[in-house]
N, C-alpha and C positions, 0 to 999 in steps of 0.2 A: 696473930693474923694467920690465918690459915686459907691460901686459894690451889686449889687440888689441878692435877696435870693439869683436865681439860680447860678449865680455867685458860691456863698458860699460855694453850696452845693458841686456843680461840683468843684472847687479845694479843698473841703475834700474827696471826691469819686478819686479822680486825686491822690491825695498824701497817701489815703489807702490804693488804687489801683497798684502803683506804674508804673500809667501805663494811658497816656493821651487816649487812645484805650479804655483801661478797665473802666476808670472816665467816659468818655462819654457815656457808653454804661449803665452804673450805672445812669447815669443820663436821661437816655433815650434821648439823645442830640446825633444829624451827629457829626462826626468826625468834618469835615470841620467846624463846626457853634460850637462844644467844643473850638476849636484851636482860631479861632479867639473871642472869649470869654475872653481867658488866655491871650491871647495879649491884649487885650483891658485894661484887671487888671493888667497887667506889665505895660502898658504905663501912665493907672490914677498912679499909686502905684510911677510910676517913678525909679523902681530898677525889677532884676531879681528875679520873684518868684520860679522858677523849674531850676532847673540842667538837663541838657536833658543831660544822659548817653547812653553808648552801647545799654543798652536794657532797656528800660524805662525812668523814669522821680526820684528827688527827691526833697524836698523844698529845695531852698538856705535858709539864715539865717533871709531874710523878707520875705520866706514864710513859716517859721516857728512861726515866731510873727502871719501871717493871720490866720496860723491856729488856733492858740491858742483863737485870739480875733474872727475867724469863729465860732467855737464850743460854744462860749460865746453867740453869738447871735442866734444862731440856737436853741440850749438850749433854751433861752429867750421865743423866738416864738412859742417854742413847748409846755413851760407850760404855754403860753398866750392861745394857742389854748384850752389846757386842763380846764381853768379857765372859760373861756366863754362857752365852753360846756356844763359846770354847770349851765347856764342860758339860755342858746339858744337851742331851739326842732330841731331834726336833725342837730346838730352840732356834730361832733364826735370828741373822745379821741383817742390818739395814742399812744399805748404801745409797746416797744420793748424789747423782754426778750429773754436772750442767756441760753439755759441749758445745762446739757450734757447727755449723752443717757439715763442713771439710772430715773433721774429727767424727759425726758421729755416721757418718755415711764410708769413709772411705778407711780409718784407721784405727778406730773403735773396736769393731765386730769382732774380729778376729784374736786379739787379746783379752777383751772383754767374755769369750765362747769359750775362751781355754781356762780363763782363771774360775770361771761361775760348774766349769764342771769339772775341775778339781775341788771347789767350796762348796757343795751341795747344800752345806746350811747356811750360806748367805742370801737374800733377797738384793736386788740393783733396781734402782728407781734411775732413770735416764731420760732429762728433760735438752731440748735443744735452744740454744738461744744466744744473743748478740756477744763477744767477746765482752762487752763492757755491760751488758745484763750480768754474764757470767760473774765479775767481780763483785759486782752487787749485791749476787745471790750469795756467794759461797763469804763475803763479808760480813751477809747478814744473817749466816748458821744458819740459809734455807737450804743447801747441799753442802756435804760433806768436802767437795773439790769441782773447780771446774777445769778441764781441759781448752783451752781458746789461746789466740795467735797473741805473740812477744810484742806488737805494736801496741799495744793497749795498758796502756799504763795500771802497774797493778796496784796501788795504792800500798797499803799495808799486807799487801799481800806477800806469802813467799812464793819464788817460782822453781819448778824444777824438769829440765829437757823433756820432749815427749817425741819427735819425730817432725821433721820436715816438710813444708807445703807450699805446693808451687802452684798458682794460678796460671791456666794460659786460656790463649782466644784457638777456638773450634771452630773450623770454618768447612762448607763443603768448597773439592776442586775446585766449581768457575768461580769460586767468589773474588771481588778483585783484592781481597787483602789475604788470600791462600796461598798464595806464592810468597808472599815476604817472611823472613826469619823473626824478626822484630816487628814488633807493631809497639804505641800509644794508647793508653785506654783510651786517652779524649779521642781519637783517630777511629776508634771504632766505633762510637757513640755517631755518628754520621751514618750510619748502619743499622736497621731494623736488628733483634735481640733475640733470643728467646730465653727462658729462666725458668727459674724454680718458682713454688706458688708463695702467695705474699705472707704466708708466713717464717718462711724460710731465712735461716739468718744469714746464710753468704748474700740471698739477694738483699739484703737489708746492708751488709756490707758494701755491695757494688754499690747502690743507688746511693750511697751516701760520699762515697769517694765521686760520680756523679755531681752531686749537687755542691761538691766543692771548688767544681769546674764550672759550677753555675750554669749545668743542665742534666738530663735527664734521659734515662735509658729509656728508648722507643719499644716497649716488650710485643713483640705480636702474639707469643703463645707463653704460658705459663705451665709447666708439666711439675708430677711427684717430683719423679728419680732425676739422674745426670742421663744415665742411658737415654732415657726417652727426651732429653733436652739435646745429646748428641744427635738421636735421630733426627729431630727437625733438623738439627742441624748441616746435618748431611744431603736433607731434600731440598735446602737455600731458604728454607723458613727465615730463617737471621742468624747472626751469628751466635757463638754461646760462650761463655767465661765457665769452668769447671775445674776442679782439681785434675793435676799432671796425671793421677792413679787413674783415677775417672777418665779421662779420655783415650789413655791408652788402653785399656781396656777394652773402649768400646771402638778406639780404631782396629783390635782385632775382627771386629764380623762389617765394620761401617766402611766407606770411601770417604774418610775426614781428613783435611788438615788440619795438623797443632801448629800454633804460631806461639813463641815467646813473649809475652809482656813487658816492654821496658819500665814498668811504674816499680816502683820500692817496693810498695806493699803491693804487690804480686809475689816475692818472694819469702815465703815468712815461716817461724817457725811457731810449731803449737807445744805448748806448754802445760805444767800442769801447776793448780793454781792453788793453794791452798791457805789457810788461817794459819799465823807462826802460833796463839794459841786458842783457847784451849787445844789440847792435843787429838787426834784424830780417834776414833776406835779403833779395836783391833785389824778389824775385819777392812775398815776403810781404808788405815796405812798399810793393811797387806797388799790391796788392791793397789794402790799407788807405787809399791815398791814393784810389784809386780807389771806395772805400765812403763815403769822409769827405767826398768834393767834392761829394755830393748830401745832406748834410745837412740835416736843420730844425734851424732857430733856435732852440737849447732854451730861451731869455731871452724867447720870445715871451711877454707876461702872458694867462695863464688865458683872461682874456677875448674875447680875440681869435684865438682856436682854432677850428675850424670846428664848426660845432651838428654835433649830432647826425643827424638832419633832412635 
């Protein structure tokens, strides 16, 4: 039985996908030349790989096995490539890291810029998304590691410190909850908003703590960045929820109030998330160690956290 990379690859993009349409297109492969691909690995394999339903595809129970031993070899090959790297001039490393908005906007860049230009032969693939996407991904050997907050239960996953993240509410001076040290999420939610766009995973984060309160953040504006989210914020557009890094920053050029968060998970730390195995390539556990040697002390007590101020 012989099914070659692309094979592989394309019925793991096929069964992520949920969708021979979407596989193929992931895999940059026609339609037509996917399709007959899939047959070709049902008729070596000799049993049905996909369940074709109403609206998509999903593995039967040997192509659930493929997958399991796909993801084994694919892995294999990606830390064969990261090893030879090591010794080969213009060979490149491939890294893929899942974070979510806090991470990849505010505590990323900066580690991620130092380590990519002392590694000149690595390449970084850097996708953004939900904490609990991130376990998903990095569970199902679509990234190398993700980066997302310790509320999130990591399944089998291992975790290892990354740095500290504090949500707080942005408010300009007249607002009437700009004067208070503390505030309630629910307490703001009485309050017009403003936010990141709907792909964004902290707002996918808020709206969901939101709906656990059994309502719903009123958004009047939706902007890229935190800066231009501060700036409405600072003109009474609505309030804004953003990382502690994020706002003080832009309370340097802005006239905002930060207010504290009294919710739990406003306080939280980001993590780095990885598979206990198979083992990472070269290049991606250098990057990890490299992320992890500047960690905060997540054991630090509350108290002794830096004010707000």
């Amino acid at each position: 039985m012989r099914f070659d990379l692309v094979d592989l690859r394309l019925f793991l993009n096929v069964v992520e996908a949920g969708s021979v349409t979407a596989g193929a297109a992931r895999s940059n492969l026609a339609l037509p030349s996917a399709s007959e691909r899939i047959r070709g690995m049902e008729e070596l394999a000799g049993a049905r790989l996909l369940e074709r339903l109403h609206r998509g595809v999903r593995p039967t129970q040997a192509g659930r096995a493929l997958v399991h031993h796909a993801r084994g070899i694919l892995d294999s090959c990606e830390r064969m490539r990261g090893e030879l790297a090591l010794y080969g001039r213009g060979v490149k490393g491939h890294v893929r890291v899942m974070a979510n908005t806090s991470a990849l906007s505010e505590h990323l860049p900066a580690p991620l810029a130092a380590f990519l230009a002392a590694q000149p032969q690595v390449d970084l693939d850097l996708e953004e998304g939900l904490s609990y996407e991130i376990v998903r991904a990095v569970a199902a050997g679509r990234v190398d590691f993700g980066v997302l907050s310790d509320q999130t239960d990591p399944g089998d996953l291992a975790f290892r410190p990354f740095r500290r993240d504090q949500l707080v509410l942005v408010a300009a001076p007249s607002h009437p909850l700009a004067a208070l040290k503390r505030v309630a999420f629910a307490d703001t939610l009485d309050h017009d908003h403003v936010g990141l766009t709907g792909d964004s995973a902290l707002q996918g984060y808020l709206a969901g703590h939101a709906r656990r309160l059994g309502r719903a953040i009123g958004l009047r504006a939706r902007m890229r960045g935190f800066d231009s989210v501060c700036r409405m914020a600072e003109q009474g557009v609505g309030l804004a929820i953003v990382p502690v890094a994020a706002a003080r920053r832009a309370r340097r050029s802005m006239a905002i109030r930060l207010v504290r968060l009294t919710d739990p998970w406003a306080e939280r730390n980001l993590m780095v998330a990885l598979r206990r195995e198979p083992a990472l390539s070269p290049h991606a556990a250098a990057l990890v160690e490299h992320l992890v040697a500047g960690a905060d002390d997540p054991e630090t007590p509350p108290g002794r956290r830096r004010r707000l101020a």
